[in-house]
KOLKOL-124822 format. One record per residue (C-alpha): residue number from 1; x, y, z. Coordinates in steps of 0.25 Angstrom, whole numbers. Layout:
NODE	NUM	X	Y	Z
...
//
This chain:
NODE	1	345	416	488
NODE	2	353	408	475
NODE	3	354	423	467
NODE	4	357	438	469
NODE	5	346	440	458
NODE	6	335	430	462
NODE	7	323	434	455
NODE	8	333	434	442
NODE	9	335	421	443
NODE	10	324	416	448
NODE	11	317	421	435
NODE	12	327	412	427
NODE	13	325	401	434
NODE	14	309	404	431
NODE	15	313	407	417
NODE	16	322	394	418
NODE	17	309	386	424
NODE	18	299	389	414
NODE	19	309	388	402
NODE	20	313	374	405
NODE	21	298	369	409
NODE	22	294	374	395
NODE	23	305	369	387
NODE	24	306	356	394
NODE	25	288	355	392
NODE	26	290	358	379
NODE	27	302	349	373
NODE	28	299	339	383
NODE	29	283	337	384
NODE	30	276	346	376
NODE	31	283	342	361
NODE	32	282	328	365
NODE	33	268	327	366
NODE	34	264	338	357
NODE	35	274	333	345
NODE	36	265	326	338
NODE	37	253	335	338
NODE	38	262	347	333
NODE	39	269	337	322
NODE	40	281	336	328
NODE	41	290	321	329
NODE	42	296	316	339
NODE	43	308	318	332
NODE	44	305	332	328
NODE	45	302	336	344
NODE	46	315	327	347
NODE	47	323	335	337
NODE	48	317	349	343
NODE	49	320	345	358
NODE	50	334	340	354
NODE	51	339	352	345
NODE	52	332	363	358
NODE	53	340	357	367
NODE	54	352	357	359
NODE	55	352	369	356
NODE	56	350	375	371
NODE	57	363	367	374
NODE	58	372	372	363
NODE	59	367	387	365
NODE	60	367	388	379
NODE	61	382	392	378
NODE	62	378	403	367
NODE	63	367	407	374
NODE	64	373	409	388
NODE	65	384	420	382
NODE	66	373	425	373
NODE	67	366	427	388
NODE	68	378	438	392
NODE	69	377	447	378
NODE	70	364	446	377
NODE	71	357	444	392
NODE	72	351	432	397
NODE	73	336	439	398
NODE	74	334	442	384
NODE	75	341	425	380
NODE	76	329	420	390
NODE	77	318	427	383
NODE	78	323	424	369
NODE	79	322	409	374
NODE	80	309	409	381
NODE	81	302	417	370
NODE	82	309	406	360
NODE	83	303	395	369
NODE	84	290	401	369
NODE	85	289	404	353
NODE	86	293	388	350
NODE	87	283	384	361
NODE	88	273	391	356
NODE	89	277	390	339
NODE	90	275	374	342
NODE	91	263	376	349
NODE	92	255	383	338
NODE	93	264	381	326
NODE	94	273	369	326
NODE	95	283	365	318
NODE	96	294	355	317
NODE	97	303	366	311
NODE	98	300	377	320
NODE	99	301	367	332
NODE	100	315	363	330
NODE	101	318	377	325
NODE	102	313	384	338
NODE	103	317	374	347
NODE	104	332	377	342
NODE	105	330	390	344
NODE	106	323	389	358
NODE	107	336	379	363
NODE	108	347	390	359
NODE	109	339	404	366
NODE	110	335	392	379
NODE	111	349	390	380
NODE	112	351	404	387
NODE	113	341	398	398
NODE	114	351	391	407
NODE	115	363	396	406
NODE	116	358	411	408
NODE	117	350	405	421
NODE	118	362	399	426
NODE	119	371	410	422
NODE	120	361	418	430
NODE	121	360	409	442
NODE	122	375	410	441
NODE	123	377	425	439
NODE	124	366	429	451
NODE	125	370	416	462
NODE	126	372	422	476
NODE	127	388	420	479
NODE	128	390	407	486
NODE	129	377	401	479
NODE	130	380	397	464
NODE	131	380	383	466
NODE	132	366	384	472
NODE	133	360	395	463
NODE	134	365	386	450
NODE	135	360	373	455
NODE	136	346	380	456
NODE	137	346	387	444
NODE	138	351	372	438
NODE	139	341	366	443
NODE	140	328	374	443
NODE	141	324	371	430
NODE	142	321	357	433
NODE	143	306	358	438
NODE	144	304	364	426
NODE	145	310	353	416
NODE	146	300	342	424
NODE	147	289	350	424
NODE	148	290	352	408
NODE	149	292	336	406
NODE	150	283	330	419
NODE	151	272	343	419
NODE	152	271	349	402
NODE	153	272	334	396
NODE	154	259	328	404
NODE	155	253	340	402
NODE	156	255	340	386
NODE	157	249	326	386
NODE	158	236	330	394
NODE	159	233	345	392
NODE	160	244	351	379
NODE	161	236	363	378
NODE	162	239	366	393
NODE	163	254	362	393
NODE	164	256	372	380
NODE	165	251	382	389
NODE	166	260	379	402
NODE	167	272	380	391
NODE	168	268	392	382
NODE	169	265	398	397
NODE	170	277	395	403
NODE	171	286	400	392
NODE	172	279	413	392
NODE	173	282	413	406
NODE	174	297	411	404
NODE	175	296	421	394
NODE	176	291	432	404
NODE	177	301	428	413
NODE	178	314	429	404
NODE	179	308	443	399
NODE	180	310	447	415
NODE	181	325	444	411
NODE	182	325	449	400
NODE	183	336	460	404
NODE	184	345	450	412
NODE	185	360	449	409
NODE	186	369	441	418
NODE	187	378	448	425
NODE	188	392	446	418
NODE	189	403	441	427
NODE	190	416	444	418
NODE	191	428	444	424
NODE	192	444	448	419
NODE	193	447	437	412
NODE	194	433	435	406
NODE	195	433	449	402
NODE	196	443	449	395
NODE	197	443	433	389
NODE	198	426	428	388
NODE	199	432	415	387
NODE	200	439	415	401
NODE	201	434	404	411
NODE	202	427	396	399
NODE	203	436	384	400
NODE	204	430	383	414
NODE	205	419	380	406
NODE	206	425	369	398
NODE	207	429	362	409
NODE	208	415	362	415
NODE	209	408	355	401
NODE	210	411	342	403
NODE	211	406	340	415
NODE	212	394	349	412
NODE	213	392	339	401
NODE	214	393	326	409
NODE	215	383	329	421
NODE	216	373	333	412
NODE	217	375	319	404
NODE	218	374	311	416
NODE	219	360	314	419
NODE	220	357	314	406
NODE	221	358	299	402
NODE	222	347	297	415
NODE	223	338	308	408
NODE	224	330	300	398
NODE	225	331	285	404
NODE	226	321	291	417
NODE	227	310	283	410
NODE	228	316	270	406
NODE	229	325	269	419
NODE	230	311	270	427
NODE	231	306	259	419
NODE	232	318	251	420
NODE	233	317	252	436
NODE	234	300	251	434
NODE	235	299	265	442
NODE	236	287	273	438
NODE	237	289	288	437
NODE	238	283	290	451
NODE	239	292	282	459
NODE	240	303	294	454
NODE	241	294	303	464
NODE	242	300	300	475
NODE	243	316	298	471
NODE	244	312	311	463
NODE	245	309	320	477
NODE	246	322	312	484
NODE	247	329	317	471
NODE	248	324	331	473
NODE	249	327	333	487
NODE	250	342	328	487
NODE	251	344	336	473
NODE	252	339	350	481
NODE	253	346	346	495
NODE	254	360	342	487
NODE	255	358	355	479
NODE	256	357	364	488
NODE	257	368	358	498
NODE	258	379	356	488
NODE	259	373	370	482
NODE	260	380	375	494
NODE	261	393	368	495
NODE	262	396	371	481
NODE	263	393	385	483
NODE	264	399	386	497
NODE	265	413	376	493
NODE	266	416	372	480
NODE	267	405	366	468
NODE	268	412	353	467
NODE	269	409	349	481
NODE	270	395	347	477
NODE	271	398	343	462
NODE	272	407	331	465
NODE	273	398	324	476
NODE	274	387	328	466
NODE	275	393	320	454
NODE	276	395	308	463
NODE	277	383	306	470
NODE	278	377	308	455
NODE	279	385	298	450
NODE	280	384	288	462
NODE	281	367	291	458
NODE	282	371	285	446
NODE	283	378	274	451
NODE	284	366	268	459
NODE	285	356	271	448
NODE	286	365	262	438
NODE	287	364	250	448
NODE	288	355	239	449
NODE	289	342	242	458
NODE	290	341	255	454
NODE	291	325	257	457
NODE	292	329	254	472
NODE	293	338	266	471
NODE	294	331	276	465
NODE	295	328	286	478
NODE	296	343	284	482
NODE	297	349	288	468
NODE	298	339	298	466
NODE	299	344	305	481
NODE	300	358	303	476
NODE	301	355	310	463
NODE	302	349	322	470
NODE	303	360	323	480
NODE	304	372	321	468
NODE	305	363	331	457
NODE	306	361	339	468
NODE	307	375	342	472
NODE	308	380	342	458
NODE	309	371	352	452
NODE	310	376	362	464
NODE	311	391	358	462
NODE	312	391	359	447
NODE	313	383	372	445
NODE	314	391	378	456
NODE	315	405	372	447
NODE	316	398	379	437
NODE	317	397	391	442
NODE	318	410	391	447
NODE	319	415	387	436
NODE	320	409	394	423
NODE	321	417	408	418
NODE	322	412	421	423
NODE	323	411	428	411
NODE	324	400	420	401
NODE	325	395	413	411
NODE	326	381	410	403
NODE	327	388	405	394
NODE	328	397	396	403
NODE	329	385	391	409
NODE	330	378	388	393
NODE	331	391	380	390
NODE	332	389	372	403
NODE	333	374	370	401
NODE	334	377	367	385
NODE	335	386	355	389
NODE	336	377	351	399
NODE	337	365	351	390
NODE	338	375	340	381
NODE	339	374	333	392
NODE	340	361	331	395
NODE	341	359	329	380
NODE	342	370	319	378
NODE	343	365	309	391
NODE	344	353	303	385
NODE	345	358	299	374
NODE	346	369	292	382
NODE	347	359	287	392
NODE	348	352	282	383
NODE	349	364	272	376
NODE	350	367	269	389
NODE	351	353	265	393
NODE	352	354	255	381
NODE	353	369	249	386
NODE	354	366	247	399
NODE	355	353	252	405
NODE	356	351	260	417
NODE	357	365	256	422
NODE	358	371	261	410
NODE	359	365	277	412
NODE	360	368	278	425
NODE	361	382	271	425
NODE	362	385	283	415
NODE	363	380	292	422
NODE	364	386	287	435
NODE	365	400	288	427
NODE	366	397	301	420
NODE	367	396	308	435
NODE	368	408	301	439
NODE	369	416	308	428
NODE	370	409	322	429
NODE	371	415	320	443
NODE	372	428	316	440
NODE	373	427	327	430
NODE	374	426	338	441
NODE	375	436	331	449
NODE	376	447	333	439
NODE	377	448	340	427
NODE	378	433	349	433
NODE	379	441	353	443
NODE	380	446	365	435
NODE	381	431	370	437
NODE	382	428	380	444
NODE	383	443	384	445
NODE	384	445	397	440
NODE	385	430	402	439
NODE	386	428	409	454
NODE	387	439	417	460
NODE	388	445	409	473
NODE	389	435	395	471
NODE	390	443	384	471
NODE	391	442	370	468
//
């Protein structure tokens, strides 16, 4: 077992799972296809998706310290009863100003979401398991997030009464479920210097954000080029089946392995080889021949995520102030939020430069400074933040 309070955290991670299939349907598939009938634009839905998620980055910070005055079960409930009134306004009463309006306001009570189930995960992670319990945390929402694009959108574009339903259903669902944790409070881990300065530890933080900022970037150029690089190579979608389940298997083996050598030994032993295997991914796919290589980049990519995700959540943990911690991890998250919004828009420019070479050279260079990052000035990380755990 990951956590001294299991059935805790595993109605987060419920919470987290239903809140991210509905948001992700919605946003995603649902306006989308439904836009048009409701009155909406394309650049009114555009404008609603963009200022949501902006406003879940900037508040996660806020949010995560509002989490420790005011607990993090009453925050969970304000956002999924939020999510479930703009859900259901649009349904039966839409309107461009009360879509922008309530997405805003949806994105700033969400952004308590993460954070509080990382902080969670964090705060209730059996000793000598924090590496392991984050990584899963981290990654438990992703199911959810492909079911709301590959699952809601069809069904929105065969039978919209029915996928209305699922999301309306769903929400109430998550709804009950953040009303079970209605009076959960993280535990508050203060020590003397925290206690008597709330700032100690936070440049820890700082040194953590540019790195936070530049692995998020990477995969983000990739993100919305999946379709036109699979007509570039002429792939269908279903030849990705099989690199997909390769990619699957080595991301859940690498996990769990390098999971415990960060826990047993020190994160960095598993972020390092991590970044490079990532980067050497990138290399391959920038060359020449690359439909040829897709099952060898793809087992790579699994292997290197893998081993990053377990080495940099264990860093994390190692490194965030003990005091605030939610609000560590909403700073962290928040910067690598930029991240992932900043990406595209460069993977676009250098899609138009140079092609498919051009977005994974970057992204091949981008990994090889986040590693040379942690090499040097990262290796202040994680220096101060556990009694006796060296670098």
């Amino acid at each position: 077992m990951l956590w001294t309070r299991p059935l805790t955290v595993w109605r987060l991670l419920a919470l987290l799972l239903a809140s991210e299939l509905v948001r992700t349907g919605f946003v995603v598939s649902v306006l989308p296809v439904a836009g048009p009938s409701l009155g909406f634009s394309t650049g009114l839905i555009g404008l609603m998706v963009g200022t949501h998620y902006l406003a879940d980055a900037l508040a996660k910070g806020p949010l995560g310290l509002m989490t420790e005055r005011w607990g993090l079960g009453r925050l969970l409930t304000l956002g999924t009863v939020l999510g479930l009134v703009v859900i259901a306004g649009t349904r039966l009463a839409p309107s461009p100003a009360w879509l922008v309006l309530g997405g805003v306001a949806w994105g700033v009570a969400y952004a308590a979401l993460w954070p509080g189930v990382m902080s969670a995960s964090q705060a209730f992670a059996q000793p000598e398991r924090t590496a392991r319990a984050l990584s899963v945390s981290n990654l438990v929402a992703t199911p959810a997030i492909l079911a709301g694009i590959l699952l809601v959108g069809p069904l929105m574009q065969t039978r919209p009464e029915t996928a209305w339903t699922v999301l309306l259903g769903v929400q109430v669902a998550a709804l009950i479920l953040a009303l079970t944790l209605w009076r959960l409070q993280l535990p508050r881990q203060e020590g003397i210097a925290t206690g008597r300065n709330p700032w100690a530890g936070w440049s820890r933080v700082g040194v953590l954000l540019p790195a936070a900022f530049a692995q998020t970037l990477a995969p983000g150029l990739v993100i919305t080029l999946i379709y036109p690089l699979l007509a570039r190579l002429q792939l269908p979608l279903p030849a990705l089946i099989l690199p997909g389940i390769v990619f699957g298997i080595s991301l859940g083996l690498s996990l769990w392995l390098a999971g415990r050598l960060a826990d047993r030994t020190h994160p960095r032993r598993a972020l390092a080889p991590g970044l490079l295997l990532l980067a050497l991914a990138f290399v391959l796919a920038a060359l020449p021949g690359l439909r040829e290589r897709v099952p060898l980049v793809t087992l790579i990519l699994g292997v290197g995520y893998g081993a990053f995700i377990a080495g940099w959540n264990g860093l994390v943990a190692r490194t965030l102030p003990t005091g605030h911690r939610a609000a560590a991890w909403g700073t962290v998250m928040a910067t690598e939020s930029l991240g992932n919004a900043i990406g595209p828009i460069l993977g676009g420019a250098a899609w138009q430069l140079a092609g498919p070479a051009g977005v994974f050279g970057l992204g091949a260079a981008v990994f090889v400074l986040t590693e040379l990052y942690y090499l040097w000035p990262g290796r202040r990380l994680g220096m101060k933040a556990e009694v006796g755990s060296g670098l």
